[in-house]
Residue frames relative to the residue before (quaternion, step in Angstrom):
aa qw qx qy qz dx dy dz
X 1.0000 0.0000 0.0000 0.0000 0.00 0.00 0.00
X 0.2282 0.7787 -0.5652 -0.1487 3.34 -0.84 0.77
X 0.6966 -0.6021 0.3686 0.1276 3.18 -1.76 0.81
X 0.2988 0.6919 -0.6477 0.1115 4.26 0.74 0.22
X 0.2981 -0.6874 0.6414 0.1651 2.64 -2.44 0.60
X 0.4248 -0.7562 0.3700 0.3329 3.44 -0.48 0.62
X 0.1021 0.8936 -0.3999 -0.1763 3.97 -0.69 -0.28
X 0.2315 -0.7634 0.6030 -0.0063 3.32 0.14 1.23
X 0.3600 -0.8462 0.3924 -0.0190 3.51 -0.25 2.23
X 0.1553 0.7425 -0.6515 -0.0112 3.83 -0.99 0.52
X 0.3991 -0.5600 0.5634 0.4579 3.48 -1.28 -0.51
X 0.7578 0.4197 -0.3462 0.3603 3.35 0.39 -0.74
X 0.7236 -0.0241 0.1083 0.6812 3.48 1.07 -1.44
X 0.2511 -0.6999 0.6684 0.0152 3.34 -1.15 1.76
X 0.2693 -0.7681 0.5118 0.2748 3.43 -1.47 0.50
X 0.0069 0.8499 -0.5110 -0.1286 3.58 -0.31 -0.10
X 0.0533 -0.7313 0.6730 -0.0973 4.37 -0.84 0.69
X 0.3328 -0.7483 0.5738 -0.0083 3.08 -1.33 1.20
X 0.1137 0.7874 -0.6016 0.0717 3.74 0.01 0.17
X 0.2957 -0.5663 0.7443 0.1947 4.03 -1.49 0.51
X 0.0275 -0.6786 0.7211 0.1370 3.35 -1.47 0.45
X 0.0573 0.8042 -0.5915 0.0014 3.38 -1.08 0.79
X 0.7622 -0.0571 0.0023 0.6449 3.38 -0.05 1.50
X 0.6041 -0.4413 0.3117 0.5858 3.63 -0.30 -0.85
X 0.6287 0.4725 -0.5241 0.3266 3.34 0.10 1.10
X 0.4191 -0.7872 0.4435 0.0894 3.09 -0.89 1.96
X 0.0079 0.8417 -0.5315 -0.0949 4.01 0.41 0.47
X 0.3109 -0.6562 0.6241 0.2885 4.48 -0.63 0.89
X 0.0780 -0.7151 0.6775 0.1537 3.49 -1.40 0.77
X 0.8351 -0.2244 0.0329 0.5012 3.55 0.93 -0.83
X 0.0110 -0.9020 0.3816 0.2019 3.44 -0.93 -0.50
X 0.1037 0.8502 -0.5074 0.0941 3.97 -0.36 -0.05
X 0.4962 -0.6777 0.5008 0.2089 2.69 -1.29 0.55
X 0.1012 -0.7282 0.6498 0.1931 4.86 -0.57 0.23
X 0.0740 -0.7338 0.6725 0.0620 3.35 -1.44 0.90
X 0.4722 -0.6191 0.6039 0.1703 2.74 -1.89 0.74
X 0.4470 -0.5290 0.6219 0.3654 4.20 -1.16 0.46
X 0.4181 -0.8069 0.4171 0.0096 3.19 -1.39 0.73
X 0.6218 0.3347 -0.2204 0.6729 2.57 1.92 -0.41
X 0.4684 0.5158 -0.6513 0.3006 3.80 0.72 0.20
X 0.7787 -0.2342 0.4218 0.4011 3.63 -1.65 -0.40
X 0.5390 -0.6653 0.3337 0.3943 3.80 -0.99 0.44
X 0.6529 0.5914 -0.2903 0.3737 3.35 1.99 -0.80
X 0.6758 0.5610 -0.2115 0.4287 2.91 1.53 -0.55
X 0.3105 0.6823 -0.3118 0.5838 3.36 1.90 -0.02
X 0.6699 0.6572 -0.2013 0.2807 3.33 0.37 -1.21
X 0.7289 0.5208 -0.0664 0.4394 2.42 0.79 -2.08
X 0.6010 0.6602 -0.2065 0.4004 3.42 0.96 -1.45
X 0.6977 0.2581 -0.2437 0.6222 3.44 0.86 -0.95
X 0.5375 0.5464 -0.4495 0.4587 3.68 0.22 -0.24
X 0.6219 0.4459 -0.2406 0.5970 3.97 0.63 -1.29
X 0.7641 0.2985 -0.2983 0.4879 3.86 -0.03 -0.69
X 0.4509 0.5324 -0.4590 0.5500 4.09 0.97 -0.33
X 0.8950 0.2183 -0.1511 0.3585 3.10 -0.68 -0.88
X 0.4474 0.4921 -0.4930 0.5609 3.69 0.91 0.29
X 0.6329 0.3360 -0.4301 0.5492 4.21 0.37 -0.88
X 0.6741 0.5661 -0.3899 0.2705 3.67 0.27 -0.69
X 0.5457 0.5367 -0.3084 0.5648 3.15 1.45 -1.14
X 0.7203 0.4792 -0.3571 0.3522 3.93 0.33 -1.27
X 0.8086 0.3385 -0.1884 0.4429 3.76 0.77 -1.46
X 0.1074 -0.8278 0.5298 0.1500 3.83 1.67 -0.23
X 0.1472 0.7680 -0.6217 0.0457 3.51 -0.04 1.76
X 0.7936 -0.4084 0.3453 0.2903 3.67 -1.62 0.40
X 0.8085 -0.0341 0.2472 0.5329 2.83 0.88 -1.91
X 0.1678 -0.7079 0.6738 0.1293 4.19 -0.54 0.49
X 0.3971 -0.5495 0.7342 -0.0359 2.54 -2.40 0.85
X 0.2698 0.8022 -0.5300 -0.0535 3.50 -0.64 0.18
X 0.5037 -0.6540 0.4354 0.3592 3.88 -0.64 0.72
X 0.5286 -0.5978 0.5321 0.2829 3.23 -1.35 1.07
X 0.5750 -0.6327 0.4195 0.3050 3.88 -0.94 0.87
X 0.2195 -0.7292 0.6382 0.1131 4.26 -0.61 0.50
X 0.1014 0.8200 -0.5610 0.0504 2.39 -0.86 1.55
X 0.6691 -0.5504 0.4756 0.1525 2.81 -2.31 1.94
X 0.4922 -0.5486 0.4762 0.4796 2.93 -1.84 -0.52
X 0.4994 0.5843 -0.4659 0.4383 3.96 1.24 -0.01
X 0.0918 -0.8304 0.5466 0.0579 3.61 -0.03 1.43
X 0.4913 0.5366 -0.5188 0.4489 3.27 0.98 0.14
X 0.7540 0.4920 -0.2191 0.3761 3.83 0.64 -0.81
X 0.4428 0.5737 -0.3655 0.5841 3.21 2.28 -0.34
X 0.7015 0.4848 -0.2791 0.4416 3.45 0.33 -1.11
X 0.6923 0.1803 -0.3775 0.5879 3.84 0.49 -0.36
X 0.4214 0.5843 -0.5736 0.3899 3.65 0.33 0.32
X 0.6731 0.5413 -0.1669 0.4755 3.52 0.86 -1.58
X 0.3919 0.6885 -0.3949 0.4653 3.46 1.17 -1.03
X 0.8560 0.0206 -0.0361 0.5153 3.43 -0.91 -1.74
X 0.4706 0.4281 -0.6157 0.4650 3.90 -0.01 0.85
X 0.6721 0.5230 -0.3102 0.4225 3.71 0.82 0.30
X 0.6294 0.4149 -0.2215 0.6186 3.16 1.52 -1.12
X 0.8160 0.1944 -0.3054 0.4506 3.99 0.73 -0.20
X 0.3447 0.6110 -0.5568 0.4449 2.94 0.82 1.34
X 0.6654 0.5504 -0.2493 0.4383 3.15 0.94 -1.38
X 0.5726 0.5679 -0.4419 0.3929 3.79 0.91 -0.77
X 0.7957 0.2809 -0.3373 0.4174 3.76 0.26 -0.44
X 0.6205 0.5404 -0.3993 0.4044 3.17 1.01 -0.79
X 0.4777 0.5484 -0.4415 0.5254 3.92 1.34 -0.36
X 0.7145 0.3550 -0.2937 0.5265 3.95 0.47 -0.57
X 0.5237 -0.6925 0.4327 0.2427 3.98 0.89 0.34
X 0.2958 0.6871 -0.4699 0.4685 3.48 1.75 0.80
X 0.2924 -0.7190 0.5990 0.1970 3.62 -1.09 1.10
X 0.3832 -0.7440 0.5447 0.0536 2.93 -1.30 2.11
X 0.1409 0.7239 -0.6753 -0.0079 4.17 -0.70 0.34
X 0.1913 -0.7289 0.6564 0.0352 2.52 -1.27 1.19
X 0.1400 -0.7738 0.6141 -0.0671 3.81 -1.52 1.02
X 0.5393 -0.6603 0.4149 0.3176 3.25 -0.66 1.61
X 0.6088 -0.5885 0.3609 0.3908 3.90 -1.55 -0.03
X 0.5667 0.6620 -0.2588 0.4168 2.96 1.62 -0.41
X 0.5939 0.4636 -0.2957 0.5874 3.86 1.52 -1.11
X 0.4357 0.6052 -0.5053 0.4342 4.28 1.09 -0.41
X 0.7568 0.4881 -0.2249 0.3721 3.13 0.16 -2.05
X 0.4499 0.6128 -0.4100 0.5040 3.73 0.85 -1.55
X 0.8050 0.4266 -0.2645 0.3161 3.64 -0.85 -2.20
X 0.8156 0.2323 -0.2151 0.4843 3.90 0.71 -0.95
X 0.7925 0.3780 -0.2928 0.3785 3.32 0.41 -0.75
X 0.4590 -0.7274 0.4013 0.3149 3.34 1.35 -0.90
X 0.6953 0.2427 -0.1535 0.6589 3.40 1.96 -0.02
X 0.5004 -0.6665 0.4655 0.2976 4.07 -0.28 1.55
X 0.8633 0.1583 -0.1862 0.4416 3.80 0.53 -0.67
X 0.0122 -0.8403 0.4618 -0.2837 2.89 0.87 1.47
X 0.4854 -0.7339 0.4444 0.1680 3.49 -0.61 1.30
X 0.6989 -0.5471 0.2695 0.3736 3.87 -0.91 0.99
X 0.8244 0.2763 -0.1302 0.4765 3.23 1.10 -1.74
X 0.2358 0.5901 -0.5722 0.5184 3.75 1.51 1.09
X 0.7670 0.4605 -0.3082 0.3235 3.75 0.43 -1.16
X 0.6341 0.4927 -0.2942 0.5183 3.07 1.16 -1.05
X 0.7506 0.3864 -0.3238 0.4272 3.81 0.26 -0.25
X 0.4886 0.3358 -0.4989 0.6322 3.92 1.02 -0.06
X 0.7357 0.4192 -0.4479 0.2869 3.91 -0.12 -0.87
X 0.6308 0.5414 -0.3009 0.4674 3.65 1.42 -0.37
X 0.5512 0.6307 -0.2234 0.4984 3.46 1.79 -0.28
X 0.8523 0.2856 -0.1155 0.4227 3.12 1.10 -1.09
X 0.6258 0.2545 -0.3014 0.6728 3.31 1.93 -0.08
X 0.2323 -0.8108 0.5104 0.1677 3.91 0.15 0.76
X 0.7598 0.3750 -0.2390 0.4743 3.81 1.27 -0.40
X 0.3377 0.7569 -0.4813 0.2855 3.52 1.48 0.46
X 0.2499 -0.6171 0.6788 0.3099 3.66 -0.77 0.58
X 0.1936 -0.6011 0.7588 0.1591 4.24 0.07 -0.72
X 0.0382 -0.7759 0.6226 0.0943 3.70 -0.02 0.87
X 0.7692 0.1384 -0.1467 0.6063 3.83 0.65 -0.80
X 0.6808 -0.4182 0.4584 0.3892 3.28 -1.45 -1.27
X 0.6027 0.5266 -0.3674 0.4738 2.82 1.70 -0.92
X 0.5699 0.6951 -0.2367 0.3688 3.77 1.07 -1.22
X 0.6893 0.4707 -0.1433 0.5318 3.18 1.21 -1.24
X 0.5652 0.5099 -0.3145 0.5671 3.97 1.36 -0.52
X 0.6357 0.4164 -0.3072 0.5728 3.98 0.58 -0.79
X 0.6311 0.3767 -0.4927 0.4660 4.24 0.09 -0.61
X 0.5394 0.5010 -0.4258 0.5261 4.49 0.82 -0.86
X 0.7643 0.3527 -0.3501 0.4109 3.29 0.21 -1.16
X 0.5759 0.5983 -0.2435 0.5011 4.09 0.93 -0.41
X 0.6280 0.2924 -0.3773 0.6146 3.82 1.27 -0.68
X 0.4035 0.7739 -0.3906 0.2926 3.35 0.88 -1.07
X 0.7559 0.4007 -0.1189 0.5038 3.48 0.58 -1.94
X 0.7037 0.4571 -0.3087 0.4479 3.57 1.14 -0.81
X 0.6031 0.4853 -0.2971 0.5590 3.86 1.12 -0.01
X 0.6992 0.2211 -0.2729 0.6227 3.58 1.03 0.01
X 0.5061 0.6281 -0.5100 0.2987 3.87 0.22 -0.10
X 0.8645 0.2919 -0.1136 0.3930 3.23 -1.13 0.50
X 0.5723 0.4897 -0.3579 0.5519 3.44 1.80 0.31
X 0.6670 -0.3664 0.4066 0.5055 2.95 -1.47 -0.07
X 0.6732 0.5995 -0.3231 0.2882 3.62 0.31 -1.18
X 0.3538 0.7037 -0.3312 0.5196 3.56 1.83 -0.51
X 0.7530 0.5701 -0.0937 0.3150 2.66 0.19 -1.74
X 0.6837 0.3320 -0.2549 0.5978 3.63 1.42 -0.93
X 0.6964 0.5571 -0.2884 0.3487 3.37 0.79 -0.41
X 0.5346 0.4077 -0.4005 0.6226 3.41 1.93 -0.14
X 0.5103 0.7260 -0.3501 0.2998 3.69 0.63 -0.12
X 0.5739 0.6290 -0.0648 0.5205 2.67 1.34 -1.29
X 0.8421 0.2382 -0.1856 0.4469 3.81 0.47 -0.82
């Protein structure tokens, strides 16, 4: 059995979703959503999600993480602090020696729905299909469990394998 969490990155509000995969079976353990203060400083933003990452990490102690590749807008200043904390919660597992992969939003959609430009509430209803005891507390929560099956529909292939290449 292994344990991965998914995380599906923001500055302000990050999702994150636990799931076990065993063989093909996809068991939900938890999910939620960590925020950052808005009015603190951007480093201090950081930190905040970094400190609340790794506390769930410590609580659900997965194997392996997922995290969503970053979309980028035309406000590159908001890409760039987007990129920002997709760096700092990357770094939380990869600080615990947990292999990070990372998978565009389009290969999510692809892995659950079966179509890359798959519509939000398509995700939310295959992800409610395939984990039947998910609560999906937000949207963001509910983006990080896709990005978690995601990792469990490509682990252990070769395609893994290009996708850890890649980062």
């Amino acid at each position: 059995m292994v344990r991965i969490i998914g995380i599906d990155p923001g500055l302000r509000n990050t999702g994150w979703g636990v799931i076990s995969q065993e063989g093909s079976r996809l068991t939900y353990i938890a999910d939620g959503a960590i925020h950052s203060d808005g009015d603190a400083s951007l480093a201090e933003r950081l930190l905040q999600l970094h400190s609340q990452l790794a506390d769930i990490l410590r609580e659900f102690d997965p194997d392996e993480a997922a995290v969503e590749e970053t979309f980028v807008n035309t406000d590159a200043r908001a890409t760039l602090k987007l990129g920002q904390a997709r760096g700092v919660l990357m770094l939380a597992p990869a600080m615990l020696k947990l292999p990070v992969a990372e998978y565009a939003p389009n290969t999510v959609k692809k892995a659950v729905v079966g179509a890359g430009h798959a519509e939000k509430d398509q995700v939310k209803h295959m992800v409610k299909l395939l984990l039947p005891k998910a609560r999906m507390r937000t949207a963001d929560s509910t983006d990080a469990l896709a990005v978690a099956i995601c990792h469990a529909h490509y682990r252990g292939s070769q395609r893994l394998a290009d996708v850890l290449a890649r980062s």
